[in-house]
N, C-alpha and C positions, 0 to 999 in steps of 0.2 A: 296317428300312424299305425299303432297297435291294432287299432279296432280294422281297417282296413285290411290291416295283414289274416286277420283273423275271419274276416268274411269273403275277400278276394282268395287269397291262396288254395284255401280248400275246392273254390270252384274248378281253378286253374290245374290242380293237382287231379279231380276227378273227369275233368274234360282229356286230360294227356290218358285218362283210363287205370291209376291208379287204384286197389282194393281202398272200400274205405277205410278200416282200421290204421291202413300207411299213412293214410290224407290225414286222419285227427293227430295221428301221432307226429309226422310229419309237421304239420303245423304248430304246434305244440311245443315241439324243439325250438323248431325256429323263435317263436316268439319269448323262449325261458332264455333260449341266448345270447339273443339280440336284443330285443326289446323289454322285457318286462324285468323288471327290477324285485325280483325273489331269488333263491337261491337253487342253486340245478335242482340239488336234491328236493326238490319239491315236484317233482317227476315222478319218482317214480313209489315216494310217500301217498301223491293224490293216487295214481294208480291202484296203488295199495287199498284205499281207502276205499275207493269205490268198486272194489269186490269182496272187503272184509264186512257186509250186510248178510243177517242171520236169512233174510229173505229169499235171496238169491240161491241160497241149497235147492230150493224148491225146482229151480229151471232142470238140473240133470237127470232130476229124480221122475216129474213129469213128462221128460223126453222119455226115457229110459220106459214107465210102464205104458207109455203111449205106444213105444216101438214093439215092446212084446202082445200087444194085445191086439196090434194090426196084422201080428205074424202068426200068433196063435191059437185063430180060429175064432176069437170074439168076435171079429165083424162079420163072418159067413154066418152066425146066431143070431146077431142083431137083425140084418137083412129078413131071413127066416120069420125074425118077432114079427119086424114091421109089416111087412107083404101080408103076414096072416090078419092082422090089421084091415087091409086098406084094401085087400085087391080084389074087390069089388067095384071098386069106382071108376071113372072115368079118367082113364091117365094114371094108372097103379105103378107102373113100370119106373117112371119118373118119380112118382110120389112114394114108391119106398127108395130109390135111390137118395132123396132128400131127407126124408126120415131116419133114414139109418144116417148120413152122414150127421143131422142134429143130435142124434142118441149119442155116437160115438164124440160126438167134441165134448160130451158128456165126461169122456174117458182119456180124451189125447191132451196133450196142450199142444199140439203142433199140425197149422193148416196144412202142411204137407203130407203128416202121417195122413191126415184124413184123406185126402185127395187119393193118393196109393190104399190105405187099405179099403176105401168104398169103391174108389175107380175098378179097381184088378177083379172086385165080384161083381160090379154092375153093368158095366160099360156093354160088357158081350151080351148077354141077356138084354139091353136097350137096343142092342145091331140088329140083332134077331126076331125082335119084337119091330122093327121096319124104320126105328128112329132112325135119323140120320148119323153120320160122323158130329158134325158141325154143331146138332143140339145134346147130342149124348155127351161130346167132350168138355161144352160149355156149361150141362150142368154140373157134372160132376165139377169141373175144376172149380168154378163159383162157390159150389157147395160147401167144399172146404175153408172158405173163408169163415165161415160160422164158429168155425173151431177158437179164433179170437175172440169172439165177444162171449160164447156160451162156458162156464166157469169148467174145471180151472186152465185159464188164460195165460201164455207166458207175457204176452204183450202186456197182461194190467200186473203183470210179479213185477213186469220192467216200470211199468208207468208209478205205481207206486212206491217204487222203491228212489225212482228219480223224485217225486213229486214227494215226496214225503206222507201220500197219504194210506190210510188202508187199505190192505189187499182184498181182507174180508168185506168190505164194504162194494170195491168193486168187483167181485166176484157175485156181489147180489145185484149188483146194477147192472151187471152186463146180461141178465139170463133175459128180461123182457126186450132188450133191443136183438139180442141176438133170435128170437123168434121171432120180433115185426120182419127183419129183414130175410127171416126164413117164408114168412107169410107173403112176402112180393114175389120172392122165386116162383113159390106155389102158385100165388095167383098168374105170373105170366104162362108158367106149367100146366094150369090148367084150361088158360087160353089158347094153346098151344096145343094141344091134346082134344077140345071142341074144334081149331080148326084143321084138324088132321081128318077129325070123326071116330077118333078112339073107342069102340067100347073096353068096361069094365073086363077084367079077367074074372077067374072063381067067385063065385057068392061066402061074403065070410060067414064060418061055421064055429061055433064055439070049440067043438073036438080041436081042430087045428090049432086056433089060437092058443089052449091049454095045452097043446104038442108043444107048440113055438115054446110057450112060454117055461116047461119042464125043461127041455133041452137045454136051453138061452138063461136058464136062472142065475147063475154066478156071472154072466156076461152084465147083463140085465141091472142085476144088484151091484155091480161095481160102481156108478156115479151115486147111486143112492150112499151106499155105504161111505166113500169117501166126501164128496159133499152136504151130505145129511152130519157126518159125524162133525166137521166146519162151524158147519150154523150152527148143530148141539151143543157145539164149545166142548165136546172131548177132545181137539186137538186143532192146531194151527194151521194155515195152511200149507205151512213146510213140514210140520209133523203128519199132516195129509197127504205129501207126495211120498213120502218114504210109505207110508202104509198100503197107498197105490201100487207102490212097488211089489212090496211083499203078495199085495193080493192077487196081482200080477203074474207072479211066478208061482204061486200058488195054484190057479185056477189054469195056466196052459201048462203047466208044469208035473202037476200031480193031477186034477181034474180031468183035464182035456187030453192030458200026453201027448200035445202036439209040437213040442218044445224039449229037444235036449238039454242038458248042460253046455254042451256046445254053442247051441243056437242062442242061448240065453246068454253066452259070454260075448257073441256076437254080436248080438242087439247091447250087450253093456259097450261095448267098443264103438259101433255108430254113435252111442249116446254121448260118450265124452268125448269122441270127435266132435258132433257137434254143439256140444256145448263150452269145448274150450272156442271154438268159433266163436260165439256168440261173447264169451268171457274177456275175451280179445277186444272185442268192439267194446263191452263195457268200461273198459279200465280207459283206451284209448278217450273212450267221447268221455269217462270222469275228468280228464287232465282239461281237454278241450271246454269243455263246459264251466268247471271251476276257474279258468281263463276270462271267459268269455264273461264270468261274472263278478269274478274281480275288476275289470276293464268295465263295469255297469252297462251293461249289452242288453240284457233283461229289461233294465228297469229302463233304460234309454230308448228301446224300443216301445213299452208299457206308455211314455211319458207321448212319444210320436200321436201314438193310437189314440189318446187323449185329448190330442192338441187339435183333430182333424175333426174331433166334436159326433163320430159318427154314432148313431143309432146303434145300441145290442146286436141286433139283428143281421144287421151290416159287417160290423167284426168278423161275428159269427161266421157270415155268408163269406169272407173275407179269407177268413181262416180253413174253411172247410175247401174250398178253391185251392190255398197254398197244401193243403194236406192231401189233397187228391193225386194234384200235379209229382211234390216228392214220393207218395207210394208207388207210381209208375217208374221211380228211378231207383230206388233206397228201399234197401229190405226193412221191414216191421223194427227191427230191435237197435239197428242203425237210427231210423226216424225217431223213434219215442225218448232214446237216449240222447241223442243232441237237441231236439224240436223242445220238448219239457221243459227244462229251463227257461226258455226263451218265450214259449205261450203261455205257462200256469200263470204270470202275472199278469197280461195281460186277461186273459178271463177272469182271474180277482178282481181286476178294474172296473171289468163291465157287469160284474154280480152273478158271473156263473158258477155253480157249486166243485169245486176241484175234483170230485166225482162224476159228477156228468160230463166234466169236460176229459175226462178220463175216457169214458164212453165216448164219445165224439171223436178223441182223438183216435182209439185203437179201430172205431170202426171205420172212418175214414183210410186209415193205412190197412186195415183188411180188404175194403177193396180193390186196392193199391197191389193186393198179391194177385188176385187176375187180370189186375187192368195190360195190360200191353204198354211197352216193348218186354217189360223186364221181371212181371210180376213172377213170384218164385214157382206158386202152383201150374201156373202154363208151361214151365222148363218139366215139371214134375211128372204134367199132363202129356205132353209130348213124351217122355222116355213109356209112361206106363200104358197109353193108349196106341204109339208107335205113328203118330200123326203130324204133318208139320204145322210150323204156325199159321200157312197160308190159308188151313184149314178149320184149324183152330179159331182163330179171331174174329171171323163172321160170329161164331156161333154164340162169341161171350155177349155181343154185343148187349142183346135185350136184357141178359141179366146186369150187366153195368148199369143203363136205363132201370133196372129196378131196382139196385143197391142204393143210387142218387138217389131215389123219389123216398128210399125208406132211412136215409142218411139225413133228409130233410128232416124227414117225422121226426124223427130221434132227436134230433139237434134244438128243435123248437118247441116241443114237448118232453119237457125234463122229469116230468112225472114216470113217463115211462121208464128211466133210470132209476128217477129216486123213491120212487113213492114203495116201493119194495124197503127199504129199508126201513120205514116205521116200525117193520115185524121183528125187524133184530134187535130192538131196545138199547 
């Protein structure tokens, strides 16, 4: 009866259009009152428990310097780097719009930051340049999904912290998936750009580059500096985000001057806005999860998956299918918090490393943010490109088409994840 209550209700609650946070917590109740035999106070102790993780600092800290650094001119440097780069070739326009978004998830933890802070410098310069609405909207909002997989990730602070595995670990696994699947963009981009008949812009010239690169230097050095110092093991990755921060306000603040006191208390205000958001949903899906696993829901599903005798591959292909479908309905940090429990045994079963399937799982729910009806960056796309959906959604399409083909690679080629980390010792 339990177990039904616990997988039926929350449907029933989210179909009536309930937020999720109400749905876990809601069920939750229900089942501590009625049915499960614990004591209340064990409410609002799991609660407790599943936010008092030294980990979890890391989430406000990495919103916080993501949100000053999309407001403070770091991305109009970035843009600047990349173009002097590249804008020679066929398809420049596009391909620093992608490049700057990979640099900067270098610097945000949050696909949305990226979406706005690349969107609002590139979008106009791609109108002008003759691209369409349809393919300008769809790259940028795609493009922001990289911000999940390229370090640091709030999705894998959340994945690990659920999973009980290393942060720093998936922080090194996610940097090679998160370029194959910037490599498909590209490649459809630059399919896209031959059958347009694009040429090159400017011939790159070293002068420029060395312009870009003097101007853009504290921009530039901020993922080295805070990733680099990771791996060097001068600090944690929550001792990383606080130092993000500071560097943060440091370089638009004193450096750039494009940042008051003001601005900066106002970027601290979005941040704990959204991060008590996201806190919400952790504590709720702690209670629901710790539920679900005292009732052996995990391992009851782990034993199913077992009994049906299927081939790795199958699972796999099995799992990537359920994980696509909920990113189209269920934000990133909703999915990874209730989903984790209930898959990492499963991929134990079939001998997949709790790291690649870490990687698997955030990158499947990164697509899940442009996929349609509900993905976050197309609401994001819409308010900052001023477009509807009806215009929107053609354009994702081909990049969805090339998320799946590079979500395969990833999934079936583990090396790609892990082989990076023989280097950490």
């Amino acid at each position: 009866m339990t177990a039904w209550v616990l997988a039926l209700l929350p449907l029933a609650l989210l179909a009536i259009g309930f937020p999720l946070f109400l749905v876990l917590l809601a069920t939750s109740v229900v089942v501590l009152a009625f049915l499960a035999d614990v004591p209340a106070t064990a409410l609002h102790q799991v609660m407790f428990s599943s936010l008092d993780k030294y980990a979890l600092l890391a989430v406000p800290f990495f919103i916080f310097a993501g949100d000053l650094m999309g407001r403070g001119g770091v991305s109009k440097r970035l843009v600047r780097w990349v173009t002097s780069m590249i804008s020679g070739i066929r398809g420049n326009l596009p391909f620093t719009s992608l490049g700057t978004a990979v640099v900067f998830s270098a610097i945000s933890g949050s696909t949305a930051a990226t979406v706005a802070a690349v969107g609002s410098l590139t979008y106009a310069r791609l109108r002008e340049a003759g691209y369409n609405e349809r393919f300008s909207s769809g790259l940028l909002i795609s493009a922001g999904a990289i911000d999940n997989l390229i370090p640091p990730s709030i999705g894998f602070i959340l994945y690990g912290t659920a999973a009980e595995t290393s942060i720093v670990k998936l922080f090194a696994a996610g940097i090679v998936p998160g370029l194959v699947l910037a490599a498909f963009f590209a490649a459809y981009i630059y399919a896209y750009a031959l059958r347009r008949g694009d040429r090159g812009g400017a011939p790159f010239t070293i002068a420029e580059f060395l312009a870009a690169t003097r101007a853009g230097i504290w921009s530039i050095a901020a993922p080295i500096f805070v990733l680099g110092g990771i791996y060097a093991g001068i600090f944690s990755p929550t001792e990383a985000a606080g130092v993000a921060c500071v560097y943060a306000i440091i370089i638009v603040g004193l450096v750039y001057r494009e940042l008051g006191p003001r601005e900066i208390f106002e970027a601290a205000s979005r941040s704990m806005y959204l991060t008590a958001q996201i806190f919400v949903i952790v504590a709720c899906a702690g209670v629901y999860s710790w539920l679900l696993t005292i009732h052996g829901a995990p391992q009851a599903l782990a034993a199913s998956i077992e009994n049906l005798r299927l081939p790795p591959w199958a699972v796999l292909l099995s799992i990537n299918i359920l994980l696509l479908i909920v990113g189209m309905f269920l934000d990133t940090a909703s999915s990874i918090l209730v989903l984790t429990p209930l898959l990492v045994p499963i991929a134990k079963e079939i001998g997949v490393d709790p790291v690649h399937f870490g990687v698997i799982l955030v990158m499947n729910l990164s697509i899940g943010t442009f996929t349609p009806p509900f993905g976050i960056n197309i609401f994001v796309g819409q308010a900052v490109f001023g477009l509807p959906a009806s215009t929107i959604y053609p354009g994702l399409v081909p990049f969805i088409a090339s998320a799946i083909v590079a979500l395969g690679v990833v999934t079936y080629v583990p090396q790609l994840s892990l082989g990076i980390l023989r280097y950490l010792g």
